[in-house]
RONU-599595 format. One record per residue (C-alpha): residue in three letters; chain; residue number from 0; x, y, z. Coordinates in steps of 0.25 Angstrom, whole numbers. Layout:
! RONU-599595
ROKOL/ALA/A/NUM/X/Y/Z
...
! end
This chain:
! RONU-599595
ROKOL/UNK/A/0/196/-178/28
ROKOL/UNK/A/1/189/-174/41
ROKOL/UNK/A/2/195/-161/41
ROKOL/UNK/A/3/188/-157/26
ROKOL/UNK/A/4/175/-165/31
ROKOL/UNK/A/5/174/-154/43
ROKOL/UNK/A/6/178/-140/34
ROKOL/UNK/A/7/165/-146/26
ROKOL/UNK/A/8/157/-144/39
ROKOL/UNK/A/9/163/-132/42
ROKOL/UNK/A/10/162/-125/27
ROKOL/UNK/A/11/150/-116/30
ROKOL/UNK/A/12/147/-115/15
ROKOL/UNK/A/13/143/-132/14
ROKOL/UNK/A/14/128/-131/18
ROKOL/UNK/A/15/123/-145/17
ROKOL/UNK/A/16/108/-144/11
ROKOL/UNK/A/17/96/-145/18
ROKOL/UNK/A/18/90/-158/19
ROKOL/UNK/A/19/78/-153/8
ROKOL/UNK/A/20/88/-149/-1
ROKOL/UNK/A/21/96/-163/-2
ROKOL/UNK/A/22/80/-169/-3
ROKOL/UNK/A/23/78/-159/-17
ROKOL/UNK/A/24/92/-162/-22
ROKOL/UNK/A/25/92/-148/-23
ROKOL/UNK/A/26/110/-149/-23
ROKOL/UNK/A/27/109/-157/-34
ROKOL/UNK/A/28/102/-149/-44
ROKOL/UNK/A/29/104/-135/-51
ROKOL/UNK/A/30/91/-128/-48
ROKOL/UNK/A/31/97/-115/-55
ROKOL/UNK/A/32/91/-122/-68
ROKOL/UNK/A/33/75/-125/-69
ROKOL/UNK/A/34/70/-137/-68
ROKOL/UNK/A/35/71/-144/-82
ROKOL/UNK/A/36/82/-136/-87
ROKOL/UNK/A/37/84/-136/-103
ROKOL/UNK/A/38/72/-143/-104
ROKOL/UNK/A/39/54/-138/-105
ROKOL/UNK/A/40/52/-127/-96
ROKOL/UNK/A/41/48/-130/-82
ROKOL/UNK/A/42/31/-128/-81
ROKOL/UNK/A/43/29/-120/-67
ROKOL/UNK/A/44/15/-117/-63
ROKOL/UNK/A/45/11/-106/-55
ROKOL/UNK/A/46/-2/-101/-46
ROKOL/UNK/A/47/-4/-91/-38
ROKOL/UNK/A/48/-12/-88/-27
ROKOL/UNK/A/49/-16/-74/-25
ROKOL/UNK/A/50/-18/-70/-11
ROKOL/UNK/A/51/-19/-55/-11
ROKOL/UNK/A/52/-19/-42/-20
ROKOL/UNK/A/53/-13/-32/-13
ROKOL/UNK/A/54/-16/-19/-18
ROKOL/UNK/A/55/-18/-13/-31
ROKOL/UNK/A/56/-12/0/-35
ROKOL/UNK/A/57/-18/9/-47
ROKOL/UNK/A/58/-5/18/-47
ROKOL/UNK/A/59/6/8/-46
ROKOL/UNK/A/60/-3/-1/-57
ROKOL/UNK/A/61/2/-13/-47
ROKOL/UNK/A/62/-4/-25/-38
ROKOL/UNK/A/63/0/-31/-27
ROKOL/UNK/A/64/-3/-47/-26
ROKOL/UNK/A/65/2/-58/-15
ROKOL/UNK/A/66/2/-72/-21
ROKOL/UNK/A/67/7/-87/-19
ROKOL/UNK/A/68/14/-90/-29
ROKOL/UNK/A/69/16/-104/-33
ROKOL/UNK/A/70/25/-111/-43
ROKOL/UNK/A/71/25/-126/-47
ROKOL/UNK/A/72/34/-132/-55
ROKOL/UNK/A/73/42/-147/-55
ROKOL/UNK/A/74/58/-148/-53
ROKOL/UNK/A/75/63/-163/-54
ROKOL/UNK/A/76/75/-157/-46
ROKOL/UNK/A/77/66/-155/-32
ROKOL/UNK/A/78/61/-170/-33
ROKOL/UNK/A/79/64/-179/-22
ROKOL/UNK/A/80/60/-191/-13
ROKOL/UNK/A/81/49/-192/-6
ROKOL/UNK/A/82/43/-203/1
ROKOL/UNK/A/83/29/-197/2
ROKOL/UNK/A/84/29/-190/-9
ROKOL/UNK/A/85/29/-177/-1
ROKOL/UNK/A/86/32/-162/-7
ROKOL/UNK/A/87/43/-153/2
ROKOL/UNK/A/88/41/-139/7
ROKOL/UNK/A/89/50/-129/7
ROKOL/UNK/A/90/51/-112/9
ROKOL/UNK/A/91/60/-102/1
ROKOL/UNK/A/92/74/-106/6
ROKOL/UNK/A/93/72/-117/-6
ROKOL/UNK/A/94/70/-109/-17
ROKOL/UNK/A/95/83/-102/-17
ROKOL/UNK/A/96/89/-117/-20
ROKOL/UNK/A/97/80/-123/-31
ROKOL/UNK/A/98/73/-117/-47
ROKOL/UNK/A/99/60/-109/-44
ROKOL/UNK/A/100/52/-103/-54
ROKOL/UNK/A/101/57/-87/-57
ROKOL/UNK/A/102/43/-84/-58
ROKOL/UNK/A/103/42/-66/-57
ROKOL/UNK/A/104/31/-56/-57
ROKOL/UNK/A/105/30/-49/-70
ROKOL/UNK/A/106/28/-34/-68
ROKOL/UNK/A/107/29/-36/-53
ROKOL/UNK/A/108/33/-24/-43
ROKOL/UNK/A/109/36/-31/-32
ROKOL/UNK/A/110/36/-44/-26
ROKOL/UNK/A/111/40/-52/-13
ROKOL/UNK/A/112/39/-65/-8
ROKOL/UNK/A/113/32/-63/6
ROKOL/UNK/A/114/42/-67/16
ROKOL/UNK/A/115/34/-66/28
ROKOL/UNK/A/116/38/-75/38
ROKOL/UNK/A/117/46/-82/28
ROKOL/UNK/A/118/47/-82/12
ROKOL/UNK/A/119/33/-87/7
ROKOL/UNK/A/120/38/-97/-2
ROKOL/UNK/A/121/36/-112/-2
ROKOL/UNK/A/122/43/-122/-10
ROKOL/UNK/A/123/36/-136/-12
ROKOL/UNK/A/124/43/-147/-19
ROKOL/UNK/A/125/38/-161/-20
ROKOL/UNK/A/126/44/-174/-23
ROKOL/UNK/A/127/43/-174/-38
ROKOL/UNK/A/128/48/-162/-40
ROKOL/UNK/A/129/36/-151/-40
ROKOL/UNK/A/130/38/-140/-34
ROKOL/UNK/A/131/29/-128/-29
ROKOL/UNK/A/132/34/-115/-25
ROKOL/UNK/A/133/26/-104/-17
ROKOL/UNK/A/134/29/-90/-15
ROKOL/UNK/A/135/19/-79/-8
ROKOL/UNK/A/136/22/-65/-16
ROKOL/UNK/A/137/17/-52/-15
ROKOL/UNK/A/138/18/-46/-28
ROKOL/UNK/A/139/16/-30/-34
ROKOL/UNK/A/140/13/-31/-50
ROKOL/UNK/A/141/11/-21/-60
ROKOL/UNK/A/142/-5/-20/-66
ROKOL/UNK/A/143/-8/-12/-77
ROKOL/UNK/A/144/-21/-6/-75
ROKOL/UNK/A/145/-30/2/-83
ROKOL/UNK/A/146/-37/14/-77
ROKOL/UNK/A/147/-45/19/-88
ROKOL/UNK/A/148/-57/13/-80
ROKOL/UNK/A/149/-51/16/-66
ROKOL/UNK/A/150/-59/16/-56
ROKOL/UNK/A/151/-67/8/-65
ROKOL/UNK/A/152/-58/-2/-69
ROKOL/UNK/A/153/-53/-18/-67
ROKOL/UNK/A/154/-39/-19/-68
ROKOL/UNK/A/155/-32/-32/-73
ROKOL/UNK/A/156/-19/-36/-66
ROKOL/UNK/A/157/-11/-49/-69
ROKOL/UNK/A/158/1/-53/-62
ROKOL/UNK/A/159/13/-60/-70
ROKOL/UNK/A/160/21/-72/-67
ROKOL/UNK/A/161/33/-76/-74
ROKOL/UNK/A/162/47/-81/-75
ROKOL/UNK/A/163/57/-73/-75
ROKOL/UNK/A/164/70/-82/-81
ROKOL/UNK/A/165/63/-93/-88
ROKOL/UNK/A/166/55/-92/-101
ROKOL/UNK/A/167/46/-102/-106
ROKOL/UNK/A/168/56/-111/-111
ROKOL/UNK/A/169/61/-113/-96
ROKOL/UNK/A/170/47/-111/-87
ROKOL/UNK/A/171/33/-111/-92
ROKOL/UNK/A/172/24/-104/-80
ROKOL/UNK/A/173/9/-108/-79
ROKOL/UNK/A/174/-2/-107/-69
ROKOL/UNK/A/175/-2/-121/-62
ROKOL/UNK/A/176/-17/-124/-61
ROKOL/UNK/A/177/-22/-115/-73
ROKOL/UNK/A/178/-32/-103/-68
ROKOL/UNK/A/179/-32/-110/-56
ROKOL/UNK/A/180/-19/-106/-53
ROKOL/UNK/A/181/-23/-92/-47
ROKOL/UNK/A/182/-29/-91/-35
ROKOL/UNK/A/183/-34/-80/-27
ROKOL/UNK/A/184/-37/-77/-12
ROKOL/UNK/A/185/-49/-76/-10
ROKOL/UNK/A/186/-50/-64/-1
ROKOL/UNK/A/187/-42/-55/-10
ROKOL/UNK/A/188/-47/-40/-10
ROKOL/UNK/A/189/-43/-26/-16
ROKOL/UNK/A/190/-49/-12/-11
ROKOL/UNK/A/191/-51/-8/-22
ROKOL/UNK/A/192/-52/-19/-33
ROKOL/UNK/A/193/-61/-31/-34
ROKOL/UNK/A/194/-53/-43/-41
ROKOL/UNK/A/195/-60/-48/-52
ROKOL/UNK/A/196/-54/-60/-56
ROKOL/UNK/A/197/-39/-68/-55
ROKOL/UNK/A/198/-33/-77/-67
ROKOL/UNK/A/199/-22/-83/-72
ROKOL/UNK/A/200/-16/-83/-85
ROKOL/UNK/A/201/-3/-85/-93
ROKOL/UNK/A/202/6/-80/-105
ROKOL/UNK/A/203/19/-78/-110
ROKOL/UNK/A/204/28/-66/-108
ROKOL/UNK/A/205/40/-63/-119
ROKOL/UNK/A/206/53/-57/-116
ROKOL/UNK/A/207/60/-54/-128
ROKOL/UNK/A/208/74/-57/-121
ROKOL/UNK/A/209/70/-68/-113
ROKOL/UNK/A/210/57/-74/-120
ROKOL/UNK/A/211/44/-81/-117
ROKOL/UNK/A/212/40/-82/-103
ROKOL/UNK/A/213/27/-89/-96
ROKOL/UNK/A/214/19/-80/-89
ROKOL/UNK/A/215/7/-80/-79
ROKOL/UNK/A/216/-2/-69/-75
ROKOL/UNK/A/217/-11/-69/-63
ROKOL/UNK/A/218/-23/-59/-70
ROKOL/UNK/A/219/-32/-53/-60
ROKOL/UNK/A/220/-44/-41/-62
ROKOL/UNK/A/221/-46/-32/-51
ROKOL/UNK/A/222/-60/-23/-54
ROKOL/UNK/A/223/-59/-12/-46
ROKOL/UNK/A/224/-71/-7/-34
ROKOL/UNK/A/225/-76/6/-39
ROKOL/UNK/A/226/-85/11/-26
ROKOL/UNK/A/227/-70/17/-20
ROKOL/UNK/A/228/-69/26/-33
ROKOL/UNK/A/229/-86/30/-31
ROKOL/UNK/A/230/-84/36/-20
ROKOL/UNK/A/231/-71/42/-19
ROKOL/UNK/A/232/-71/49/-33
ROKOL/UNK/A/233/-84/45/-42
ROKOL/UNK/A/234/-94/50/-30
ROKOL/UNK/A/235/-88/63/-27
ROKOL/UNK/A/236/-86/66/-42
ROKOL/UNK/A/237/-103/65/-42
ROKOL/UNK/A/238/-105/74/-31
ROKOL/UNK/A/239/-94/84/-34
ROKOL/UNK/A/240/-100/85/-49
ROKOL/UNK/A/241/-115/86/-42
ROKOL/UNK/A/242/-110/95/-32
ROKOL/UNK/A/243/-106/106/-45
ROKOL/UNK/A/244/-121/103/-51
ROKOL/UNK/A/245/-127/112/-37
ROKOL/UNK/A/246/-121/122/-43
ROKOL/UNK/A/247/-131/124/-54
ROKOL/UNK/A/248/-141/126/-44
ROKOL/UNK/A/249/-135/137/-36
ROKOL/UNK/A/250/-137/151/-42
ROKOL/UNK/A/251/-129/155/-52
ROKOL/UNK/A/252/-126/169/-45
ROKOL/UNK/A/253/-121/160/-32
ROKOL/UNK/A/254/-104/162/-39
ROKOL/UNK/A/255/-99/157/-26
ROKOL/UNK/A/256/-108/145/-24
ROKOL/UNK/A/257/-107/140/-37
ROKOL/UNK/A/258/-91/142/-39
ROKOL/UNK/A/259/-86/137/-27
ROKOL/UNK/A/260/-96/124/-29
ROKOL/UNK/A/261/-90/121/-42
ROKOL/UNK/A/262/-76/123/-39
ROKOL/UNK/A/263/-77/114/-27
ROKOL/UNK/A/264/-83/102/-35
ROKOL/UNK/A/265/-72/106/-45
ROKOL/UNK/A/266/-61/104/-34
ROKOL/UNK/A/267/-66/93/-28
ROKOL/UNK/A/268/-68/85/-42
ROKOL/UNK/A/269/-53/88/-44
ROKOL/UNK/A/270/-49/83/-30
ROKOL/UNK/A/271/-57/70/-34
ROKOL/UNK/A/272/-51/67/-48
ROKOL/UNK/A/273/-37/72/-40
ROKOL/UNK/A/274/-39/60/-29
ROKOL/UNK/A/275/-43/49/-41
ROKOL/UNK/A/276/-30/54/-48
ROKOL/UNK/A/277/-20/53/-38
ROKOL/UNK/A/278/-23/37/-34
ROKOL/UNK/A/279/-20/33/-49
ROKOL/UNK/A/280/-9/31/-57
ROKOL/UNK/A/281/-7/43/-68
ROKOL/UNK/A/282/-12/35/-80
ROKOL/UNK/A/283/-13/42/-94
ROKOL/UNK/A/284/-29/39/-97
ROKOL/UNK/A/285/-41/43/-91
ROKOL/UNK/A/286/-46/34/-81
ROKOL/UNK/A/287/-62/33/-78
ROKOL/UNK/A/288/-62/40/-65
ROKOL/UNK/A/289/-56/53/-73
ROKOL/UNK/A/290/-67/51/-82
ROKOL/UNK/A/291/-76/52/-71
ROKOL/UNK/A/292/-71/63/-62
ROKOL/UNK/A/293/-65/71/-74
ROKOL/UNK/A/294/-79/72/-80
ROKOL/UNK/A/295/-85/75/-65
ROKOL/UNK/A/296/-75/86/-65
ROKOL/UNK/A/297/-81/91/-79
ROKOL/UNK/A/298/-94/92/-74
ROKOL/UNK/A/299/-90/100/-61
ROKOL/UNK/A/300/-81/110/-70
ROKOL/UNK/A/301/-91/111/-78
ROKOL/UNK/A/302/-102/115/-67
ROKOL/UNK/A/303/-93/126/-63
ROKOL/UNK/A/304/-90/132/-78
ROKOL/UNK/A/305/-107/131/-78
ROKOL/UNK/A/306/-107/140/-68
ROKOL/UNK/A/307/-97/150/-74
ROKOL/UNK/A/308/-106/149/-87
ROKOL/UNK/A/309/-117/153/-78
ROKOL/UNK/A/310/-111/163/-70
ROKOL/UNK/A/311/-105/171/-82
ROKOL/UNK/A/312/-118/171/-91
ROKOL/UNK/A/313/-125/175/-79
ROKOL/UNK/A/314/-115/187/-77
ROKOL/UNK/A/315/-117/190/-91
ROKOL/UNK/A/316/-132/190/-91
ROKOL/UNK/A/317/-133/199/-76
ROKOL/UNK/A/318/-123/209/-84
ROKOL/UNK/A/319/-133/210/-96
ROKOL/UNK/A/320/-145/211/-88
ROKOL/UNK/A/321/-138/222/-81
ROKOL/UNK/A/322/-134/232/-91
ROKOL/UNK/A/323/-149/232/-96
ROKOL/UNK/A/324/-155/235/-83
ROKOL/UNK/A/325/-144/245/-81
ROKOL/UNK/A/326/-148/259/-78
ROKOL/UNK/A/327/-142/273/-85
ROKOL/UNK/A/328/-136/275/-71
ROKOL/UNK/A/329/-128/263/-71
ROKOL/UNK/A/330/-137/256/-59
ROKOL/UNK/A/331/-141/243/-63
ROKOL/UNK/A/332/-156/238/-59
ROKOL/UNK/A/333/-152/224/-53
ROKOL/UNK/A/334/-163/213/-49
ROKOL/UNK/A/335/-162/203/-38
ROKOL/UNK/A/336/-153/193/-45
ROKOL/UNK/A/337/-142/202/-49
ROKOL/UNK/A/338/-142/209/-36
ROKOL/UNK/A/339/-141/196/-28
ROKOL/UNK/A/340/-128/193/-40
ROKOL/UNK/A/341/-123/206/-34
ROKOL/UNK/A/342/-125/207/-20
ROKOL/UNK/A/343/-128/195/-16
ROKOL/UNK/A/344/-142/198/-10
ROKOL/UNK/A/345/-153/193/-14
ROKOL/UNK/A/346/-164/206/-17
ROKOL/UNK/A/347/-178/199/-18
ROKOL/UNK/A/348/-184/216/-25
ROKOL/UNK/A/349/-177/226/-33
ROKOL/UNK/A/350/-180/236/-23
ROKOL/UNK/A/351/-170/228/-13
ROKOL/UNK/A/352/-158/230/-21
ROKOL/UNK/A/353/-148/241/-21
ROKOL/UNK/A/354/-148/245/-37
ROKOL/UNK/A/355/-134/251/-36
ROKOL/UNK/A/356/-122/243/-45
ROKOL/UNK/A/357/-116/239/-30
ROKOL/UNK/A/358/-126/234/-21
ROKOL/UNK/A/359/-123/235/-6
ROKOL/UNK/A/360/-120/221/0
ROKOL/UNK/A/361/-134/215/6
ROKOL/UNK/A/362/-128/216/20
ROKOL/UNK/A/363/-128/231/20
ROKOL/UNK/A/364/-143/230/13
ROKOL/UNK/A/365/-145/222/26
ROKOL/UNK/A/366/-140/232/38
ROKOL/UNK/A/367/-148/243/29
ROKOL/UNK/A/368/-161/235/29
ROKOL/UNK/A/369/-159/233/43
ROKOL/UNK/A/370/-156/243/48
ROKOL/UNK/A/371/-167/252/40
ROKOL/UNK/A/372/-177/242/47
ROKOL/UNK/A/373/-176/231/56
ROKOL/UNK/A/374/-190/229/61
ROKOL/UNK/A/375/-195/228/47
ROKOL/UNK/A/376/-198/214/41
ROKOL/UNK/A/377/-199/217/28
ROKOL/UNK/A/378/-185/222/24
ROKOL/UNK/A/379/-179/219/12
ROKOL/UNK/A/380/-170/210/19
ROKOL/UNK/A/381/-181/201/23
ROKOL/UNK/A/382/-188/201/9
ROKOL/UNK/A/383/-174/197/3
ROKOL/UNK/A/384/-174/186/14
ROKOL/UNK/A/385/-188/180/12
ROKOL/UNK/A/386/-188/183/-4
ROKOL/UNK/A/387/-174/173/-5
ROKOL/UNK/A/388/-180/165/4
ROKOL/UNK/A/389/-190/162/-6
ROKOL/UNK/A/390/-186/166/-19
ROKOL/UNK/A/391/-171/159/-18
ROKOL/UNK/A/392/-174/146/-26
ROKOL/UNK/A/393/-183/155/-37
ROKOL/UNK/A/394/-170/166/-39
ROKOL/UNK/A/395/-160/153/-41
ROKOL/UNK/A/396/-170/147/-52
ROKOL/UNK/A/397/-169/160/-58
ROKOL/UNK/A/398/-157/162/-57
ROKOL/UNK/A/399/-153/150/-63
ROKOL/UNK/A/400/-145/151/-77
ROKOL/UNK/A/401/-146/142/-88
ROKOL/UNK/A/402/-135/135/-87
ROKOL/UNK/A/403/-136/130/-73
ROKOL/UNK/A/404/-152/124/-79
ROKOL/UNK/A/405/-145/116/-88
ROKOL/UNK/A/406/-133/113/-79
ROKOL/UNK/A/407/-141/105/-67
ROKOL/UNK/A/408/-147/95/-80
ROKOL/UNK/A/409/-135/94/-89
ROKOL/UNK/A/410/-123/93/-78
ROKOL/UNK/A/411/-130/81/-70
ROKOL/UNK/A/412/-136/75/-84
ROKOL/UNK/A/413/-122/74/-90
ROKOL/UNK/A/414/-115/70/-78
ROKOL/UNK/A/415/-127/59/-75
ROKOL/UNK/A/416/-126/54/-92
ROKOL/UNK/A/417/-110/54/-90
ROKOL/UNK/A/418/-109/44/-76
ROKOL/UNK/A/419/-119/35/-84
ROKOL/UNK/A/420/-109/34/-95
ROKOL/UNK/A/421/-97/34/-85
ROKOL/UNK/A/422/-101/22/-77
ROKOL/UNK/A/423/-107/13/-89
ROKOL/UNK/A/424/-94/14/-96
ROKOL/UNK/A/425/-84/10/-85
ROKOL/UNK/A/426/-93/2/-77
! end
């Protein structure tokens, strides 16, 4: 009757389809099922095209890619008429009403589809059935690197594709056009990386709940660029182990020179190796940077315990040479070398020194001398002054112990022999 023809127009919940829709015959069909259901699985090629890598991150163990994805595959369903034999475009508010593929990242992150200034995803279907389907995806995966070589090392990362309901007795996933089917932009960059090569490959993944599935790995090797990591921590560990080698030619007798050198080069080797540290992840093994900077470290420590050696065997000898020259009276007779370990001063004669055990402070010789004669040029003030000027590099030389003769060839010997060895290995 007229009356129930006009509730039909009125009844908001009757939504005639869109013209599109009636062309598809996409009311007459169940797409909740695959196409072929019950029969061979449904072969669905894939390629991708990478268009960026985002960023690498050696703490999270993760990378972050955008891509096209693209999937073909054929549903008899979606065939329709066409005069000139013409394919039909569509975006996302199709996809919601027929089968897709269920295609997932394995160890993904995250993942979106970019949705900027409206979903990037594109539908094609042509008159026989074939359809190709287009998503633009940014996604986060997990790579499990091996830092044993860091910073030396290349890193192979893969990213998994497969489908999450289906097993290979209901989809059968493969790369559309073969090692073709990967493609790369070709302006793609990493700071810190340089990208080797990209392949594709394929496999099979078992569940034991579920079963065989098809999968397909987009494999890429990123070698990384060492001249960051020469001179923010290989560089400064030279020179800080260098800078302790100066302290074998400093006067074994100069304490304050000598200590407060090596326990700055110690410092600043701990805030090096602390700096590396705190930008990588907490693995369990040694890495070849700690190789590196830990023997560095070595080397500084062991320039400070050098000295130690030195300055303890030079105590012990000063202490034997002065109970043999020690007089009945307790006065010791001193020569230039130990007053100067005593007073500070430098006494070019005997007859300049003060024999007692607690010499005055050199200032005070200096007023007394002044003061006794001004006028004369030949005080022994000035002889010290022009006897130092002259006799400094000698006194060091003869000053020199043992230890520190052998510690300016061995140190940088060993340290040159162990670089050698350091760089063939890992390079």
């Amino acid at each position: 009757s007229k009356r129930e023809i006009k509730m039909r127009k009125l009844d908001s919940t009757k939504v005639r389809p869109l013209r599109s829709e009636q062309l598809l015959h996409i009311e007459d069909h169940d797409f909740a099922l695959r196409p072929g259901f019950g029969g061979s699985p449904i072969p669905v090629g894939i390629d991708v095209q990478v268009e960026s890598i985002d960023s690498i991150s050696e703490v999270d163990m993760d990378f972050t890619m955008t891509l096209y994805l693209r999937h073909y595959w054929k549903d008899e369903r979606l065939s329709f008429r066409s005069n000139k034999n013409k394919s039909m475009t569509f975006d996302g508010r199709l996809i919601k009403k027929i089968w897709v593929p269920d295609v997932f990242f394995v160890h993904s992150k995250r993942s979106f589809i970019h949705d900027t200034t409206v979903e990037n995803i594109m539908l094609r279907v042509y008159p026989d059935g074939n359809v190709l389907f287009s998503l633009r995806i940014t996604v986060s995966a997990m790579c499990f690197m091996d830092f044993s070589r860091f910073p030396l090392d290349t890193q192979n990362c893969s990213l998994e594709l497969e489908s999450y309901a289906y097993n290979e007795d209901d989809l059968m996933l493969y790369w559309k056009h073969g090692n073709k089917s990967l493609s790369t932009d070709e302006h793609i960059s990493l700071s810190q990386f340089f990208i080797e090569e990209f392949s594709a490959s394929s496999g099979l993944a078992f569940y034991s709940s579920t079963g065989w599935y098809n999968r397909l790995f987009i494999n890429f090797a990123l070698r990384r660029h060492i001249f960051f990591f020469v001179l923010q921590s290989y560089f400064p560990a030279m020179l800080m182990v260098m800078l302790s080698w100066v302290s074998f030619w400093i006067d074994r007798r100069a304490v304050p020179a000598r200590v407060s050198l090596g326990i700055t080069t110690v410092l600043t080797m701990s805030t090096i190796m602390t700096g590396v540290s705190a930008s990588m992840p907490q693995v369990s093994y040694i890495k070849a940077v700690d190789v590196y900077l830990w023997i560095s470290f070595l080397f500084v420590f062991l320039s400070v315990i050098e000295y130690a050696a030195v300055n303890y065997l030079t105590t012990i000898e000063e202490r034997k040479q002065l109970k043999k020259r020690g007089k009945a009276s307790g006065m010791y007779s001193m020569d230039a070398v130990q007053a100067m370990a005593f007073d500070g001063c430098f006494h070019d004669t005997d007859e300049d020194m003060d024999l007692s055990p607690f010499p005055e402070p050199c200032e005070e010789n200096e007023t007394r001398a002044s003061q006794t004669n001004i006028s004369n040029a030949d005080t022994p003030r000035l002889k010290r002054k022009r006897s130092l000027k002259g006799n400094v590099g000698r006194i060091i030389l003869q000053n020199n112990h043992v230890i520190d003769t052998y510690s300016r060839i061995i140190f940088p010997s060993v340290y040159i022999v162990f670089n050698f060895f350091y760089w063939g290995l890992y390079i």
